[in-house]
C-alpha positions as CSV (number, residue, x, y, z in Angstrom):
1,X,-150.7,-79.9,126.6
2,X,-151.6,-79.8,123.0
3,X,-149.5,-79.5,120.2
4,X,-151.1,-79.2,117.1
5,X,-148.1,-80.5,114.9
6,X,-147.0,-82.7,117.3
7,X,-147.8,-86.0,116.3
8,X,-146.5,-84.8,112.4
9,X,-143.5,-84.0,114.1
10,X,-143.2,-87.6,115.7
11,X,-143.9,-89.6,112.3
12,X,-141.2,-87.4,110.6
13,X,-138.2,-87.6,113.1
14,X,-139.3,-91.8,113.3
15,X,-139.2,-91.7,109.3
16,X,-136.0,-89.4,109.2
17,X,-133.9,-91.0,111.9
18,X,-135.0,-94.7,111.3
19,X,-136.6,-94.6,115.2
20,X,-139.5,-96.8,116.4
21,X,-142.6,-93.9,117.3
22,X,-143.1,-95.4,120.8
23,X,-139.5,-94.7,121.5
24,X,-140.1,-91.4,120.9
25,X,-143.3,-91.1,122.5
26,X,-141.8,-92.4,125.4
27,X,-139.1,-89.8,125.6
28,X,-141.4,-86.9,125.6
29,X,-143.6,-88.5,128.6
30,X,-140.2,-88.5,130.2
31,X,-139.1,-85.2,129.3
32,X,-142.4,-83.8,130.7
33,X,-142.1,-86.2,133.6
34,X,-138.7,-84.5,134.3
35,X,-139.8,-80.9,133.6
36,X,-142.4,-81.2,136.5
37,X,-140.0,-82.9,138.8
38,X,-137.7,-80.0,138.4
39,X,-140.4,-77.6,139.1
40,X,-142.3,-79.2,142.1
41,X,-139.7,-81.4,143.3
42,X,-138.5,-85.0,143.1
43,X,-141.7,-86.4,145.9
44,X,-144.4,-85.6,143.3
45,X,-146.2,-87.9,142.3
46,X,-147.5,-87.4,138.3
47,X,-148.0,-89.3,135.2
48,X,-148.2,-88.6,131.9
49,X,-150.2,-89.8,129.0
50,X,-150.2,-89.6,125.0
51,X,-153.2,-89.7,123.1
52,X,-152.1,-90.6,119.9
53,X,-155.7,-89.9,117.6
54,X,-155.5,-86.5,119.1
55,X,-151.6,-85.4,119.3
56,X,-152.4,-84.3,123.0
57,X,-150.2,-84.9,125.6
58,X,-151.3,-84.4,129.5
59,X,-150.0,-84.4,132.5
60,X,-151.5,-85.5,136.1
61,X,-150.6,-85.1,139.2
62,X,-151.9,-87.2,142.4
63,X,-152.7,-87.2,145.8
64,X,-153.9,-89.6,148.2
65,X,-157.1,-88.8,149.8
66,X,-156.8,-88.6,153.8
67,X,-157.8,-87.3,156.9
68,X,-155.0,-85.1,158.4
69,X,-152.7,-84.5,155.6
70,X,-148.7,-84.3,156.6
71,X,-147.6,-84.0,153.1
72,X,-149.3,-81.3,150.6
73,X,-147.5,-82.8,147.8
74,X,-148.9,-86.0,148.0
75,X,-152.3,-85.8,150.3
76,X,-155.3,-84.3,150.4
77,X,-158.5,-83.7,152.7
78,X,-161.6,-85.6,152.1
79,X,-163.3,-82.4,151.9
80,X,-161.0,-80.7,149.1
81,X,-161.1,-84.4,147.1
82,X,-164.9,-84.5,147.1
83,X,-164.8,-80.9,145.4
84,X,-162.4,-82.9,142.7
85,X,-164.6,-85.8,143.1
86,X,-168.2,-86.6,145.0
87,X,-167.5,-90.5,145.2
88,X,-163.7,-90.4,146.7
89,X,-163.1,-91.6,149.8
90,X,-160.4,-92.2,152.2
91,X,-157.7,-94.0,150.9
92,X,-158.1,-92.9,147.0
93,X,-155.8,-91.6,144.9
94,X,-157.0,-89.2,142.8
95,X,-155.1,-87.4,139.8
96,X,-155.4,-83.2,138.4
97,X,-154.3,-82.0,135.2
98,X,-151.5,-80.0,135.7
99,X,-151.0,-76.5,133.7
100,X,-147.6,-77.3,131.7
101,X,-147.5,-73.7,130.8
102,X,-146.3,-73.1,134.6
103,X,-143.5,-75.7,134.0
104,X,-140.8,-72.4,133.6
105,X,-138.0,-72.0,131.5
106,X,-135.3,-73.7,133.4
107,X,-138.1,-77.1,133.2
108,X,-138.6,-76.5,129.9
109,X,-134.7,-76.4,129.1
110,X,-134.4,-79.8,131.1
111,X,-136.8,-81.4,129.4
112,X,-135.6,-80.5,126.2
113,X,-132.3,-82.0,127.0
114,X,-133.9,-85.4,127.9
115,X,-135.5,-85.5,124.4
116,X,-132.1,-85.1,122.4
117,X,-130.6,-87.6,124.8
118,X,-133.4,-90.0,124.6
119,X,-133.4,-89.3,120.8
120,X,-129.5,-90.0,120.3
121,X,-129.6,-92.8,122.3
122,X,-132.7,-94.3,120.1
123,X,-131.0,-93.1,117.2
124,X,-127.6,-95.1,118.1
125,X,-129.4,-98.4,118.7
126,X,-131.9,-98.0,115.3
127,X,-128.1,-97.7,113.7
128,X,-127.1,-100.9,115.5
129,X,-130.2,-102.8,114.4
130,X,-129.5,-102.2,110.9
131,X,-125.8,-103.2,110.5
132,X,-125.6,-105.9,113.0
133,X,-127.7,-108.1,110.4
134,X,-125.4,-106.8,107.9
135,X,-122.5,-107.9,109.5
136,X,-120.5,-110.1,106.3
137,X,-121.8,-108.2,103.8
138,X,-120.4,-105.6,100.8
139,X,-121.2,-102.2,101.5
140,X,-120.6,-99.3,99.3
141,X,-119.6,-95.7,101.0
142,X,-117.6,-92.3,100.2
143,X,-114.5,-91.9,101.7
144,X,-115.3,-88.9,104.2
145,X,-111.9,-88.3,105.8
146,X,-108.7,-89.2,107.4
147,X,-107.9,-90.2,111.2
148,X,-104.3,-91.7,111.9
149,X,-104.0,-93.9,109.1
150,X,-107.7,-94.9,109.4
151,X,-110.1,-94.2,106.7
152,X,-113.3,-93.2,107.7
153,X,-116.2,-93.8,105.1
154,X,-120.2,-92.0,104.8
155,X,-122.1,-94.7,104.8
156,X,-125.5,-92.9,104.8
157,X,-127.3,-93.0,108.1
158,X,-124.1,-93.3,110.0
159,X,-119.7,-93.6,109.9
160,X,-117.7,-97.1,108.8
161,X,-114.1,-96.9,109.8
162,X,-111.2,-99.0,107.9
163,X,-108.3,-99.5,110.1
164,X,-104.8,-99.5,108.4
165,X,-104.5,-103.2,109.1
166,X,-107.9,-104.2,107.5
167,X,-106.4,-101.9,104.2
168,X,-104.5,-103.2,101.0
169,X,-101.2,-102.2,101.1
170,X,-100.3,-99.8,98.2
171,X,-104.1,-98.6,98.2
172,X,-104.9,-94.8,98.5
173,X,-108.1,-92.6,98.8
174,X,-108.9,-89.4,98.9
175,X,-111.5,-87.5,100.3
176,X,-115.1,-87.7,98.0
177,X,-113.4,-91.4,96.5
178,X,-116.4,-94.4,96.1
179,X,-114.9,-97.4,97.9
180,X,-116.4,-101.0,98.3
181,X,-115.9,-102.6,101.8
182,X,-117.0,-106.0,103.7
183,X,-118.4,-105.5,107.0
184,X,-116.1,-107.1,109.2
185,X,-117.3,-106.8,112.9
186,X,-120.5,-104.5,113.6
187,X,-119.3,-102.9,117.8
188,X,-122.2,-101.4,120.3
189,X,-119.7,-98.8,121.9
190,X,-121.3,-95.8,124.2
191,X,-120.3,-93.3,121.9
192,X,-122.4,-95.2,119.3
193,X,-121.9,-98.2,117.1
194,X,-118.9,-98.7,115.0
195,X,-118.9,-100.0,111.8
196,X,-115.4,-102.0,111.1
197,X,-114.3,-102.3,107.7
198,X,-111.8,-104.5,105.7
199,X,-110.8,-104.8,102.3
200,X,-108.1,-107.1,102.9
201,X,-110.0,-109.9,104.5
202,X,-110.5,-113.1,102.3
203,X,-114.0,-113.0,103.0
204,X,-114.3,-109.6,101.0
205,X,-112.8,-111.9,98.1
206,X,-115.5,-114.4,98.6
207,X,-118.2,-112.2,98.4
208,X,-117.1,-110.7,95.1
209,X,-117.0,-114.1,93.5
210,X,-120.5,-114.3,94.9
211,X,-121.4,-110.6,93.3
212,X,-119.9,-112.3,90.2
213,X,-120.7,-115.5,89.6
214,X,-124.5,-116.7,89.6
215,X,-123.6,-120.5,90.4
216,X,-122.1,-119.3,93.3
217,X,-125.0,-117.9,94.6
218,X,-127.2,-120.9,93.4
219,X,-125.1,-122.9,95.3
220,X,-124.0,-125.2,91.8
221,X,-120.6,-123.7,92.7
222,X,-119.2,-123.5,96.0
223,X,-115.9,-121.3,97.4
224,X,-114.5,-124.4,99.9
225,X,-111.3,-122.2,100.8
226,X,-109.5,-118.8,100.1
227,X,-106.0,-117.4,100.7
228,X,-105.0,-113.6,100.5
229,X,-102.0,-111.7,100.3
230,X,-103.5,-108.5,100.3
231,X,-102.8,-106.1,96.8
232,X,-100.0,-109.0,95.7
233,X,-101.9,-112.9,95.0
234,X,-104.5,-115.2,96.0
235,X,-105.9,-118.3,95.9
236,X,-109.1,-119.7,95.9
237,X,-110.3,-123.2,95.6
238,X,-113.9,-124.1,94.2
239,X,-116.0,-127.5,94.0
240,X,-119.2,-128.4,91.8
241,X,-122.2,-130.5,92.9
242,X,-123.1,-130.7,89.5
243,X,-120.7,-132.6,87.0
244,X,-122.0,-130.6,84.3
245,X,-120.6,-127.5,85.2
246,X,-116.7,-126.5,85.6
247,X,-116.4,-124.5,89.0
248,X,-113.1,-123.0,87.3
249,X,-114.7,-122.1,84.7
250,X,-117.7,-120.9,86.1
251,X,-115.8,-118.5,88.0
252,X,-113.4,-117.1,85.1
253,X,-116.4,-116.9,82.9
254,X,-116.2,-116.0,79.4
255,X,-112.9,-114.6,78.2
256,X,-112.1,-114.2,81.7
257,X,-114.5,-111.5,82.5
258,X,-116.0,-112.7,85.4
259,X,-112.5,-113.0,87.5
260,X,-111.4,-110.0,85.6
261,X,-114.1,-107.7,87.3
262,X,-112.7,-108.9,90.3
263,X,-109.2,-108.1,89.8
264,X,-109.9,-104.6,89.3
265,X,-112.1,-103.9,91.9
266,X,-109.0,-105.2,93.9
267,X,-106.8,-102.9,91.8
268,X,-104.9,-105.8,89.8
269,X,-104.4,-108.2,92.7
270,X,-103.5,-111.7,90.8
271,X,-105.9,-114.5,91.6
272,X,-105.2,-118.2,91.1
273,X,-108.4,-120.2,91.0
274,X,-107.6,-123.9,91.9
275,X,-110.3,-127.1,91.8
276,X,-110.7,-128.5,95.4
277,X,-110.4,-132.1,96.0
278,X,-110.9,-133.8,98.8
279,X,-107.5,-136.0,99.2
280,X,-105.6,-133.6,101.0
281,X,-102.1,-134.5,98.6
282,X,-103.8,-134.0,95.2
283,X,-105.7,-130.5,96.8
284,X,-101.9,-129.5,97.7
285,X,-100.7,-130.3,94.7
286,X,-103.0,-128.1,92.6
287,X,-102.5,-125.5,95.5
288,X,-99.1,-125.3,94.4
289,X,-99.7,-125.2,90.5
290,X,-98.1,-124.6,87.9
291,X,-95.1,-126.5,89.3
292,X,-94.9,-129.8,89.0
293,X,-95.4,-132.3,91.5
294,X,-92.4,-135.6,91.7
295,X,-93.8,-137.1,95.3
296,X,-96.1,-136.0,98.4
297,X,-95.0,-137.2,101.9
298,X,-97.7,-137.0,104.3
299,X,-97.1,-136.8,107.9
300,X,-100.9,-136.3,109.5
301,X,-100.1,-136.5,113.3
302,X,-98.1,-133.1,112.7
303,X,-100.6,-132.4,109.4
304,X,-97.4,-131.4,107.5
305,X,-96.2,-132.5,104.0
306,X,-92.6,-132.9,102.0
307,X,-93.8,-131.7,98.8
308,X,-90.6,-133.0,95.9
309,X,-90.8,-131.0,92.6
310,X,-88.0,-131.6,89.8
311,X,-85.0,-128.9,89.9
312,X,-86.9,-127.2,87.3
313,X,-89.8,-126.2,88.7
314,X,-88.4,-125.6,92.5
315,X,-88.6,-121.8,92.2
316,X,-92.1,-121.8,90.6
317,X,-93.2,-124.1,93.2
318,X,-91.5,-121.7,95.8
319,X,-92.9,-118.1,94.0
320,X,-91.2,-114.7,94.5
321,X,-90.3,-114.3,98.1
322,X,-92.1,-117.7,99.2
323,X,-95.1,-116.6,98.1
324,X,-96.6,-119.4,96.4
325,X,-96.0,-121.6,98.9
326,X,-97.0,-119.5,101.6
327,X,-100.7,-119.0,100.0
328,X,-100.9,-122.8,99.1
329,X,-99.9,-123.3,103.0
330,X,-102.3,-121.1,104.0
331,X,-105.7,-122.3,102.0
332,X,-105.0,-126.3,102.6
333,X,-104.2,-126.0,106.2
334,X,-101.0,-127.7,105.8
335,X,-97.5,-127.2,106.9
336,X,-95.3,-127.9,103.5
337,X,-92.0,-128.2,103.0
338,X,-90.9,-128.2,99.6
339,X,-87.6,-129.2,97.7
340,X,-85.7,-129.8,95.2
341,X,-85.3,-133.7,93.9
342,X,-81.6,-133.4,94.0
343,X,-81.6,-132.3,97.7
344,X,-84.0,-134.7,98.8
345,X,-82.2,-137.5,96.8
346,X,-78.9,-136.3,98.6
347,X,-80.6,-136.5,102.1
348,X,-81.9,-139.7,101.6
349,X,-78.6,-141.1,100.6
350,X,-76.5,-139.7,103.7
351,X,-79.8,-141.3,106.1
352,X,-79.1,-144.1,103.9
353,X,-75.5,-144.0,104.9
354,X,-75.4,-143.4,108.2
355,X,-77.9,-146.5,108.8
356,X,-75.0,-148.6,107.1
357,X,-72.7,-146.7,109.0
358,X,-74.3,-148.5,112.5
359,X,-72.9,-151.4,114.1
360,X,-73.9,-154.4,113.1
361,X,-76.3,-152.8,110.2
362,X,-75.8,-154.4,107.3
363,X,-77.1,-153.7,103.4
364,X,-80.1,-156.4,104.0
365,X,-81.2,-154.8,107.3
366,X,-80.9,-151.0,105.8
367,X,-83.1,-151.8,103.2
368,X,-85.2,-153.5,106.0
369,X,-85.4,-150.4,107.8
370,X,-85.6,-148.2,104.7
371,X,-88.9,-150.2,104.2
372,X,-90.4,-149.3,107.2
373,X,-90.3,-146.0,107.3
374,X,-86.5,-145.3,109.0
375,X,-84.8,-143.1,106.7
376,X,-81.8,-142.2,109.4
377,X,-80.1,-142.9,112.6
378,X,-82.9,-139.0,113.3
379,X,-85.5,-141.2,112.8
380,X,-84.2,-144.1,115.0
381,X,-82.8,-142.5,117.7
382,X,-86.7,-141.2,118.9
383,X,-88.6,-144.4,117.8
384,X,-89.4,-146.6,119.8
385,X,-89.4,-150.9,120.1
386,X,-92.8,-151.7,119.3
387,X,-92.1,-149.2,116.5
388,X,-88.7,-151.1,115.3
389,X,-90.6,-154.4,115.3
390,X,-92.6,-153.6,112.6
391,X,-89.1,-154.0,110.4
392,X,-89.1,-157.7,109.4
393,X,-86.8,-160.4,110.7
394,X,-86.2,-157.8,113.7
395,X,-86.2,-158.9,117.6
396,X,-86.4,-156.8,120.7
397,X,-83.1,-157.0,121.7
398,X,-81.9,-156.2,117.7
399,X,-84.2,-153.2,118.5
400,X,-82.7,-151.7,121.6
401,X,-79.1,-152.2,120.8
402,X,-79.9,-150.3,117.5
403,X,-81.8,-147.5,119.4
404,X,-78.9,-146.8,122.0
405,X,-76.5,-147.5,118.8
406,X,-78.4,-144.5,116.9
407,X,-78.3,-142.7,119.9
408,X,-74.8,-142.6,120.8
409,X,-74.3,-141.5,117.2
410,X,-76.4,-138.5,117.0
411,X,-74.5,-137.1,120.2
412,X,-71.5,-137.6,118.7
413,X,-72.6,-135.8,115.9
414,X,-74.1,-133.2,117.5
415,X,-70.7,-132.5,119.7
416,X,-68.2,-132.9,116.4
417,X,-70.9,-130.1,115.2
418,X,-70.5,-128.2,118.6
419,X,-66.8,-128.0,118.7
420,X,-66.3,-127.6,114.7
421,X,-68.2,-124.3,115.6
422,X,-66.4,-123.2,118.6
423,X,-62.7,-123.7,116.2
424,X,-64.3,-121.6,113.3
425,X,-65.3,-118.7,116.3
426,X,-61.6,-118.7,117.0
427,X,-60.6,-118.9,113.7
428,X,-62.4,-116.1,112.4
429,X,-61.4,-112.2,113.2
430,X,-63.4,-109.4,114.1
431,X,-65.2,-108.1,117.0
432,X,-66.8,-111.2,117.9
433,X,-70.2,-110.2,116.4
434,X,-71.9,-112.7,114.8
435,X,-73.1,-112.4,111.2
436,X,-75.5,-115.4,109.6
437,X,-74.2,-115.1,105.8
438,X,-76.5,-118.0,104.9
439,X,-78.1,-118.1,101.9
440,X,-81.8,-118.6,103.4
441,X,-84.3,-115.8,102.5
442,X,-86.8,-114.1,105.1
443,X,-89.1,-116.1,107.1
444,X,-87.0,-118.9,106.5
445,X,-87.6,-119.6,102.8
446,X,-84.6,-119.2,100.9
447,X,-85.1,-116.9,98.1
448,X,-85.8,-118.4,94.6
449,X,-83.6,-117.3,91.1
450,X,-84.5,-113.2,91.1
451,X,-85.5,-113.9,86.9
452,X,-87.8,-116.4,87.8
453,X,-91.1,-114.9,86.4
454,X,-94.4,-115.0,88.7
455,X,-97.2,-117.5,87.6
456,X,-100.0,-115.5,86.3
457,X,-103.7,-116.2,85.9
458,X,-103.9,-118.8,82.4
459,X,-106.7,-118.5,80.0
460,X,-108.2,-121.7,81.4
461,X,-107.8,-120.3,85.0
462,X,-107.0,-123.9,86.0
463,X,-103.2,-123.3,86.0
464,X,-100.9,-120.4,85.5
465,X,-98.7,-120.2,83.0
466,X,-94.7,-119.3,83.9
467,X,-92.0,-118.9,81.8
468,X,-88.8,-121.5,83.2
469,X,-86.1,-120.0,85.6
470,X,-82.7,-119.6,83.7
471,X,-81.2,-122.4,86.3
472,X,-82.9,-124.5,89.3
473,X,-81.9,-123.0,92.6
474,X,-80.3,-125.8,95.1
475,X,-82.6,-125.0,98.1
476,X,-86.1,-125.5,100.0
477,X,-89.1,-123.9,101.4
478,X,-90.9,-125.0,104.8
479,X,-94.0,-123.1,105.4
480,X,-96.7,-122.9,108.4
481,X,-100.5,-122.2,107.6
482,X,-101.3,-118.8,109.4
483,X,-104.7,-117.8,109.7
């Protein structure tokens, strides 16, 4: 069969659709392959070739040469394959062009189907070799329509979806709107690939930092962590191989422009860029800038810290509705718990008391055990001996009667708590529904003084300035790093 465009035709669907020409090549020798097949039946035997300098397609069919033949399909007399052939003998296959004109209509129709099948099929997996190694990357697309919640976006050759959860809250589109997306996750699916978008992923912060700033991409300057709270704040923390060069400034650039394209490609989100540091107490510390920082606990076997700030600055440290404490949790990897000094100065003077309060404790052996490390009967009561004979002038004997003494003590607290409860229950009316009037905030962070402003991006980008909260708020904030 000869098609006198048909090798044009190949070069421009391969060029068009992004498909390798021997995948399409192959699809037509199949199509034909199937066409005969659904002429003659599924027993012959045929094969068919391409010639590519030519554009001419052919197709054989063969028998074996044989004495007696059983099958007409597939044999043939010696006599009839010398007429084909002088030199066969028995036991030769030979192969006959085959007329592809007598294929039919109902063939023809078949093998047309196998092409657009073989051709989707090619087309899907050219579409999946191009994004996979894309996968990480800023894309730019046209918002194309709406499904559920879900925004799906033209990307050219093929769709890219953004699911609700990978969008920034407070973020709308419409239909025809240019929107810039990372490539989160790149999905080989049978109805084709699928193309997973996200612009609330701190990775799609990254990269625009790396669209922004050249030292980034030089690698002078170098993104060590990033926190997001999509459409509200972030943080990100940078580091410098080269002394020379100010990785906070680097990244605010001149008059803030740099960070300032950034914000309003991610329509006025506030971004706090912090130095990174290596000691995991000073990295906090900046993490939770501007407040000021009185004392850093560290506790690494549960990686948490008590983070103390002055009275002042316990609602800045906090942020509106926990949230600079929650993003500073989040991009050191540590839990935090933050308070104020007078709260931790009034804790540490009741543990203070109640080790006094022990038998046979005096004011020499409290400050003993205030030494090492034991700040209340709490922290006695689960320690061990070998860990109470670290406190000087202490014997093992010393050490177990103070352990059962701390003990005994915390029960009894624990039950004076238990039935101070169960007489408030009786004492209070109603319909026995309980009600927590507490003054703790959501997600356990009790919520700072309402006037307190926000910390916003300063001119030096290495802290924020705030304006002071009209009067420090007695209370705390203990925070888990999520991922």
């Amino acid at each position: 069969m000869f098609v006198a465009d048909i090798k044009r035709v190949v070069d421009q669907v391969s060029r068009d659709k992004g498909i390798d020409r021997e995948i399409l090549i192959s699809a037509l020798e199949e199509a034909l392959k199937s066409a005969a097949r659904k002429k003659f039946g599924s027993k012959i035997d045929i094969e068919v070739q391409y010639s590519d300098d030519s554009g001419e397609i052919e197709v054989f069919q063969f028998k074996d040469v044989v004495e007696t033949v059983e099958d007409p399909v597939l044999e043939i007399t010696l006599e009839e394959g010398r007429k084909l052939d002088a030199d066969c003998e028995i036991g030769d296959s030979l192969g006959t062009k085959m007329d592809t004109s007598t294929f039919g209509r109902i063939a023809a129709q078949s093998a047309k189907q196998v092409i657009i099948q073989k051709m989707k099929d090619a087309e899907k997996d050219a579409i999946y070799a191009s994004f996979i190694d894309r996968k990480g990357e800023i894309i730019n697309g046209i918002v194309q329509r709406m499904d559920r919640g879900d925004i799906i976006v033209n990307l050219g050759h093929t769709e890219g979806i953004l699911p609700v959860r990978e969008q920034v809250p407070r973020e709308s589109y419409r239909r025809g709107d240019r929107l810039r997306a990372y490539i989160l996750d790149v999905l080989h699916e049978t109805r084709g690939p699928q193309i997973i978008l996200s612009r609330g992923h701190k990775e799609f912060l990254i990269d625009l930092f790396k669209t922004e700033v050249p030292e980034i991409s030089e690698g002078i300057v170098s993104i060590m962590e990033a926190a997001r709270e999509p459409g509200v704040r972030a943080k990100i923390a940078v580091s410098s191989n080269n002394s020379d060069i100010d990785p906070v400034g680097a990244c605010v650039g001149m008059k803030g422009s740099r960070v300032q394209n950034v914000v309003q490609e991610l329509r006025g989100e506030k971004i706090d860029i912090i130095p990174w540091h290596l000691d995991a107490a000073k990295f906090v510390c900046n993490a939770l800038a501007p407040a000021e920082i009185s004392r850093v606990i560290i506790d690494d076997a549960n990686r948490s810290m008590e983070v103390i700030v002055p009275d002042d600055y316990l609602s800045i440290a906090i942020g509106k509705r926990g949230q600079n404490v929650r993003l500073a949790s989040k991009l050191t990897g540590w839990h935090l718990d933050v308070q104020s000094e007078s709260r931790y100065n009034e804790t540490m003077k009741s543990g203070y008391e109640s080790l006094v309060a022990l038998p046979e404790v005096g004011v020499s052996l409290a400050d003993a055990l205030y030494e090492a490390g034991f700040f209340s009967i709490d922290e006695i009561s689960i320690a061990s001996i070998a860990d109470l004979m670290q406190v000087r002038e202490m014997t093992e004997e010393k050490a177990q009667e103070l352990i059962s003494a701390a003990r005994r003590a915390v029960l009894d607290a624990e039950a004076r708590g238990e039935e101070a409860d169960l007489q408030e229950e009786e004492e209070t009316p109603g319909d026995g529904q309980d009600v927590d009037l507490g003054e703790d905030g959501p997600i356990g962070i009790a919520a700072p003084a309402e006037d307190a402003a926000e910390p916003e991006l300063g001119a030096d980008a290495a802290d924020v300035e705030s304006s002071e909260p009209e009067a420090p708020v007695e209370t705390e904030a203990s925070v888990e790093p999520k991922e």
